[in-house]
N, C-alpha and C positions, 0 to 999 in steps of 0.2 A: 629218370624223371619223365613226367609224360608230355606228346607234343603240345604245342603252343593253340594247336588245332581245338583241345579239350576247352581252353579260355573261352569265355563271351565276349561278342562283339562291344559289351559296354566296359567290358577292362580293357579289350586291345585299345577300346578310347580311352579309357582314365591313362594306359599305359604311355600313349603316346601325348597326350597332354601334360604328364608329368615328368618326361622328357623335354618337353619344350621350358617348363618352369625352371628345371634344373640349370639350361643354359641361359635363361634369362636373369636367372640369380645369381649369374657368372659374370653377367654383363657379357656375355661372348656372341660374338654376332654371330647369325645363322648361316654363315659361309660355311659349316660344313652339308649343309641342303643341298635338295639337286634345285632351288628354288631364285638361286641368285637372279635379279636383273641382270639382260644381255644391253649392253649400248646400241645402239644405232647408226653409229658414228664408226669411220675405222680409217686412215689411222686416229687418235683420240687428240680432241683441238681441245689443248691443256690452259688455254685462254677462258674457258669455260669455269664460272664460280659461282655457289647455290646463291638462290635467290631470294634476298629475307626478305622481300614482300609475299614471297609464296608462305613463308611457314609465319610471315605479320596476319595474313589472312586467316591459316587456323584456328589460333587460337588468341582472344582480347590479354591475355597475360604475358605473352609474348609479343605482340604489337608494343605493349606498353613498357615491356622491359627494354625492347630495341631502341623506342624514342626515351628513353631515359638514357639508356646512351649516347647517341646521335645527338643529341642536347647538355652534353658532356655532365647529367648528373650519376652517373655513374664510373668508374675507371675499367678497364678492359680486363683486369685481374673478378673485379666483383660480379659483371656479366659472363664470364666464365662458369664463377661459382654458382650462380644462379640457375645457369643453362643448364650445370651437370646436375645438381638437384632435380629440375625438371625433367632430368633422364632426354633430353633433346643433345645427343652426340653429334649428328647433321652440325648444330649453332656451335657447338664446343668448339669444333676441328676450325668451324672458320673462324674464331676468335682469337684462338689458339694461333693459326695461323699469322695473324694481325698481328699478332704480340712477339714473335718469332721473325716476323718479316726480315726481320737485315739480321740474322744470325748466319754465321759463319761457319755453324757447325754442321757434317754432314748428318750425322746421329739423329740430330734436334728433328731434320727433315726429314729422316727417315722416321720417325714418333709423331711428326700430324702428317704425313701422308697414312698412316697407319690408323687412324683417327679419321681420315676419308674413306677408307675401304674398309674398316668396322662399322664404322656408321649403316654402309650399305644394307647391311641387316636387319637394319630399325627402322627402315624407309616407309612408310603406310601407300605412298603415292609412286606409281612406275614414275616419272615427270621427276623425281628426287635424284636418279640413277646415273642420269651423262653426265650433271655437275658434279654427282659426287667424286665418280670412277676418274673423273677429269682433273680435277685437284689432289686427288691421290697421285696420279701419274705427276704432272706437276709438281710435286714435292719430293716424289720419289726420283723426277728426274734432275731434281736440282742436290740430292743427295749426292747422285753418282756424277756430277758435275764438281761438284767439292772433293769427292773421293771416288774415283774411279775403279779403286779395290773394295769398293761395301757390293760386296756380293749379296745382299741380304736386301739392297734398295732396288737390286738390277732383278732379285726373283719376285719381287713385289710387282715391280713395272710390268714383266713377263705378265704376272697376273692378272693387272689389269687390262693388258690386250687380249684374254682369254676371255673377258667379259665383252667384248667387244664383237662384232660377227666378223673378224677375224682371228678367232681362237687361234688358230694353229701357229699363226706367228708367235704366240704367247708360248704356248707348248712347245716349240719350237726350241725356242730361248731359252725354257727348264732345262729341256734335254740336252741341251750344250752344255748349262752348267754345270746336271750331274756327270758331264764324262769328266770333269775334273772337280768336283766337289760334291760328292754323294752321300757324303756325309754331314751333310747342312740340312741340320732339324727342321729350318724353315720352309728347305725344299721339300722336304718328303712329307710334313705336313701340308702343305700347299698341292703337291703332285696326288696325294690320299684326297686334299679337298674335290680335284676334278676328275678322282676317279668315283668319287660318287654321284656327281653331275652325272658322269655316264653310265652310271649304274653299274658300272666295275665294282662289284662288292669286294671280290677277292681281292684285288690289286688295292684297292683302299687296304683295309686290314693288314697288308702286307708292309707300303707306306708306313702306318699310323704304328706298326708294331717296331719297325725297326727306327722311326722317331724318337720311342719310348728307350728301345736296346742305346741308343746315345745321348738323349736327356732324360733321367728319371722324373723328373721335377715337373715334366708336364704331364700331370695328374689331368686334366681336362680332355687328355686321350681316351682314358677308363670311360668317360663318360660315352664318349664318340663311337668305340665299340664295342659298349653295352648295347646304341644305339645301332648301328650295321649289325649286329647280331639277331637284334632283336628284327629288326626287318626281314631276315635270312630265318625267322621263326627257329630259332635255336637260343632257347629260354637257356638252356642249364649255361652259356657261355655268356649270355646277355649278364644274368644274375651272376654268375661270375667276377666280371672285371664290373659292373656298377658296385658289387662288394669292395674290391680294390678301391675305385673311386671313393666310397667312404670312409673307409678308413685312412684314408691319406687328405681327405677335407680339413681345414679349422673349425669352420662354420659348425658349431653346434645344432643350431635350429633345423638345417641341413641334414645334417650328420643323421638326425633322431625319424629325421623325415623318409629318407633315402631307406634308412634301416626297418620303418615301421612299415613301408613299402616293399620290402621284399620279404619280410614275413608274411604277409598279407597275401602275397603269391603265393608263398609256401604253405600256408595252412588252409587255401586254396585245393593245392595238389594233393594232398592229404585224405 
């Protein structure tokens, strides 16, 4: 098949613009980018929570939905549902939050701190970044406070010191884990996320492969090294696994999209 080099500058754009849609159709935050906000803050003051006069100022539909709460015509189930419509995950997490406040379960905490550090991918504003990353940790450390064995809240924390400018504590803390748990999906996805921060191509792929060798089911891998493939200009292995990625979607609309997209390459090369 011929290099990636033969393309025009105007597919390698459509190619990576339609890369970006695929994850946004996922709803998947763009934490597998080298793009994440870093904090400014180290260690992370978990006292720290977003500011709804920042995203009231935004937008007039959000001002108005937040005083429809605050004025209790609303219940905190239906502001949820609203926020998530309006695709604003930042307002979900803190909502979600609120609703969750005096739950006892460690799980629960470990699912809105998750809800904090996905958000971080939708942020439009650097100013969105310390509150987020800070209420993720927050939650994640009230996880591991309830349960001291959720290995899975303690590599999230790790993570979010890694967005902090004291990364290495965070990486730090991975590395302990995997010497006795290396086979924890969410570590080696996580460990795959920051080695593409550093542009460790290979050590990502490696991660992101043996993620997949211990959970099939995360199909959202295919997509990820389609994408490091395709930066490594190695079409035939990009179109490779985003084929896998298709065939393993529900999504129809998707499906036809993803497919009509890689003929389009093909009858390109032709």
């Amino acid at each position: 098949m011929p290099d990636i080099k033969k393309i025009s500058p105007l597919q390698v754009l459509i190619i990576l613009i339609f890369f970006s849609i695929i994850i946004l159709l996922l709803f998947l935050p763009k934490s597998k980018s080298k793009e994440k906000p870093i904090l400014n803050v180290s260690p992370i003051d978990t006292s720290l929570i977003i500011d709804l006069n920042f995203y009231a100022q935004q937008k007039k539909d959000i001002d108005s939905v937040i005083k429809l709460y605050q004025n209790k015509k609303l219940s905190i189930d239906e502001i949820i549902t609203i926020f998530q419509k309006q695709r604003q995950p930042a307002l979900v997490a803190y909502f979600e939050e609120l609703k969750y406040l005096q739950s006892p379960i460690d799980t629960t905490w470990f699912y809105l701190g998750k809800n904090y550090y996905n958000a971080l991918g939708f942020i439009s504003n650097p100013s969105e970044a310390d509150p987020l990353i800070a209420s993720a940790a927050r939650c994640f450390n009230k996880a591991i406070l309830l349960n001291d064995k959720n290995t899975n809240a303690r590599i999230m924390l790790a993570s979010c010191y890694v967005q902090t400018n004291n990364p290495m504590l965070g990486v730090k803390i991975l590395k302990e884990i995997e010497k006795t748990d290396s086979n924890n999906v969410l570590l080696q996805t996580q460990l795959a996320e920051f080695s593409l921060r550093s542009n460790q191509l290979d050590k990502a792929i490696q991660r992101y492969q043996k993620a997949l060798q211990l959970d099939s089911t995360k199909i959202e891998i295919y997509a990820y090294l389609s994408e490091i493939y395709l930066q490594k200009k190695d079409t035939l292995q990009s179109l490779y696994f985003l084929r896998k990625f298709a065939a393993r979607i529900s999504d129809t609309t998707l499906k036809n999209s993803i497919n009509h997209y890689i003929s389009s390459i093909e009858n390109h090369k032709k």
